[in-house]
N, C-alpha and C positions, 0 to 999 in steps of 0.2 A: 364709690365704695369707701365707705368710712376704715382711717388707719386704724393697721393693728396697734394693740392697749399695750405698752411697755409691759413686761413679763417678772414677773415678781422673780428675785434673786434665790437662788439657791443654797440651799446651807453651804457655808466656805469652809474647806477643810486650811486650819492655819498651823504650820512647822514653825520649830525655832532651833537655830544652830547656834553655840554661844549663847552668853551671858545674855540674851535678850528679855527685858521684864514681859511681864504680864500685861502692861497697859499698853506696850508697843503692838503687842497680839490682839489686842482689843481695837488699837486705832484702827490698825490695816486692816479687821474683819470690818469697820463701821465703814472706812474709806473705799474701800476693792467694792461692799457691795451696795454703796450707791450710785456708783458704774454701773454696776452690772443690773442691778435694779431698773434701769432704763433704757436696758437695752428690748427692743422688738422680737427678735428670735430668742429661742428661750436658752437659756445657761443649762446644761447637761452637768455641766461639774465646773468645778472652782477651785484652785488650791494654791492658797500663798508663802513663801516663806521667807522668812525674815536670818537673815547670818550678822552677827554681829565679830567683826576678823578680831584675831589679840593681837595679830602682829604691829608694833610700834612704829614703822616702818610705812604701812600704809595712812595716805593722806587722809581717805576716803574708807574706814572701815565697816559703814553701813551697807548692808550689801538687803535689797529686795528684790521677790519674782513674782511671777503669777502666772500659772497655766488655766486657760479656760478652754471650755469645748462649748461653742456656740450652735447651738445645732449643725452638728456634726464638722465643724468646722473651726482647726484650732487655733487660737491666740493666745499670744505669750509675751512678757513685758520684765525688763528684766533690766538694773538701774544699779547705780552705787553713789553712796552720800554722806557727808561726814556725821551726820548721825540717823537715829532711827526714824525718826521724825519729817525728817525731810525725805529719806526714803522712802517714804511711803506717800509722801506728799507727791513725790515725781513721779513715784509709780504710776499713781491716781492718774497721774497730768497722760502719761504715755499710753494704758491702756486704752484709756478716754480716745485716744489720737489712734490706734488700732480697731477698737471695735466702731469707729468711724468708718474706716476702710470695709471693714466688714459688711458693714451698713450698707455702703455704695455697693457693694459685692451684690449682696442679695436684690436691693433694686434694680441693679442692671441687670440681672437675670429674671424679674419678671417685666423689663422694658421699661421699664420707667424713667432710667437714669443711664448716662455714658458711666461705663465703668471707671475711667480715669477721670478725676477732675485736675483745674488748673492749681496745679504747682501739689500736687499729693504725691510727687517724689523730692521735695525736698527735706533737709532733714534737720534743719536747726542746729542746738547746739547735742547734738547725741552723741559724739564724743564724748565730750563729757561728762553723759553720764553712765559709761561705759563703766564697770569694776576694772580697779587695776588686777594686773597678773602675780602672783608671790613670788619675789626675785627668788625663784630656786637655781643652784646651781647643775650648770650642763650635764655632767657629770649625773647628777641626781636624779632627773630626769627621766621619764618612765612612759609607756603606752598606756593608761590606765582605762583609759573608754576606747572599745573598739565596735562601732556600728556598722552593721551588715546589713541592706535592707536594698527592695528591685527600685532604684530611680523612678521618678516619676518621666512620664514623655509630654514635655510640654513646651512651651513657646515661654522666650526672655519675659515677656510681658508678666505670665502666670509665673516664673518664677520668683519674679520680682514682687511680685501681689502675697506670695509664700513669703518669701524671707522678710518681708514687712511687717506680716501679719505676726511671724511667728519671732520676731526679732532677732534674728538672726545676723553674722558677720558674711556669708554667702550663704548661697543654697547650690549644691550639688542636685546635676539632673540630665537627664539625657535630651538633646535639643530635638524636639518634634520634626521640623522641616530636614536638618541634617542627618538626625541617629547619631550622632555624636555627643559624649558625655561629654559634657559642658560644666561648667562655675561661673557662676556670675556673684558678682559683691561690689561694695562700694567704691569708687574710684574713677579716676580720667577725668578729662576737663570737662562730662557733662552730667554725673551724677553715678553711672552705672559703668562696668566694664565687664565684658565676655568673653569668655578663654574657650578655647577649648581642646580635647587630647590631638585633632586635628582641624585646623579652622577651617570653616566653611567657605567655598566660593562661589558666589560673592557672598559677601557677610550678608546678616538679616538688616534688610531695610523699611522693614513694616513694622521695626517696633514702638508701640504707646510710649515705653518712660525710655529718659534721654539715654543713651547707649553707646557707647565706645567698645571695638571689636580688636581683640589682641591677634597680630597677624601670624605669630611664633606657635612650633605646634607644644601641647605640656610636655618639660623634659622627660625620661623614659628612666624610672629609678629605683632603684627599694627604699623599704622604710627609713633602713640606715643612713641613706644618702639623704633621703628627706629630711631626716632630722637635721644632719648636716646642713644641709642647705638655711633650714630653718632657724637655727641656732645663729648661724652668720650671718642672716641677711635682717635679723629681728624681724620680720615680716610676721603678722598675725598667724596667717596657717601659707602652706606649700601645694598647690594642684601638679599632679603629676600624672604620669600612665605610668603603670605599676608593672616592674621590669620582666614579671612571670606573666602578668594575663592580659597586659596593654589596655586593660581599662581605666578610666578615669579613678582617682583617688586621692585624698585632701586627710592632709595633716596638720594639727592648730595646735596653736597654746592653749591649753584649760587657765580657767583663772588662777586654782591653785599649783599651779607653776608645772607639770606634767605636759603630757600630750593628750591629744584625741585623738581617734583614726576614723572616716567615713571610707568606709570602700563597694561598691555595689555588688548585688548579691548575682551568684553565678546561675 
């Protein structure tokens, strides 16, 4: 069977937050879509944007993203860099390294290919090209995204393959084998770490990417405490069971210095 023909790109819809020129707009439409210009399955949608911060303060004021829907399947890439330029340059570099993954995705599902290859959970320097946070003070500090949606039921593996795909700092989900709402993100001495509102016993031992299991069950809190928590521990976001419904629940910094809420839908 002769390979499928790379799939002509889709018109890209491109934002601009901040002072961002017009030829900044121009690169990331030229850059984003000769990615996606080559990709096998076809691009459903595309949409980049580019933030350029005023705050003096940050090192890294360049801020780029990109959501795509690859037949039916979504990817997200999302980078910060001291100017526009190089944002978009890494973007390039990281989506490329996502709709990879994607790639193998689709292969192993018609047989072709093991879905995991070797060393496709390491992560380079991705730190640092993480956007910093806006040193807002505690005080100031606000709920401003609160997502309500049914977890998915899936296995560490698939969640992992999610929060890669879609670049993410965890992925919230309820664990297939146990029924317990789970978090997994990055961490521990082997790439991956897995919490969950009550951990499982024995932990999962069939998973693909490396995996460290936290044996503590999620403290039991409201939001308030969360934050608390959150505020003093500097830790990116707080996994908890939520002290009215004991379901799983995750509290984080947004970049512009607030919070975020994920909680599952009843």
């Amino acid at each position: 069977m002769k390979p499928t023909a790379p799939q002509r790109a889709p018109e890209i819809q491109v934002e601009a937050r901040g002072g961002v020129p017009r030829s900044a707009l121009e690169y990331a439409q030229e850059k984003v879509g000769a990615i996606l210009g080559h990709t096998r399955e076809p691009i459903l949608y595309a949409r980049v944007r580019l933030t350029l911060m005023e705050n003096p303060a940050l090192e890294r004021p360049a801020l780029a993203q990109v959501n795509a829907d690859v037949n039916g399947r979504q990817a997200r890439a999302h980078v910060a860099a001291t100017t526009l330029t190089e944002a978009v340059d890494r973007l390039q570099d990281r989506l490329a390294e996502r709709l990879e993954r994607l790639e193998r995705h689709w292969e192993a599902r018609r047989g072709r290919t093991s879905a995991v290859e070797p060393h496709e959970w390491r992560h380079g320097d991705e730190p640092t090209q993480r956007p910093d946070h806006f040193p807002r003070l505690p005080e100031e500090r606000r709920v401003v995204r609160h997502k309500s949606f049914s977890l998915d039921r899936e296995t560490p593996d698939e969640a992992a393959f999610e929060m890669e795909t879609m670049d993410y700092d965890f992925q919230l989900f309820t664990d297939l084998s146990s029924g317990e709402d789970s978090v997994l993100y990055r961490g521990g001495p082997t790439g991956y770490r897995l919490a969950a509102v009550r951990p499982p016993a024995p932990p999962p031992g069939d998973a693909a990417v490396p995996l460290t299991v936290s044996e503590l069950p999620a403290p039991r809190l409201t939001v308030d405490e969360a934050k608390q928590r959150l505020d003093v521990t500097g830790f990116p976001f707080v996994f908890f069971s939520d002290a009215t419904t004991g379901r799983g629940n995750v509290l984080y910094h947004r970049y512009d210095g607030h919070y975020g809420l994920i909680t599952p839908a009843e």
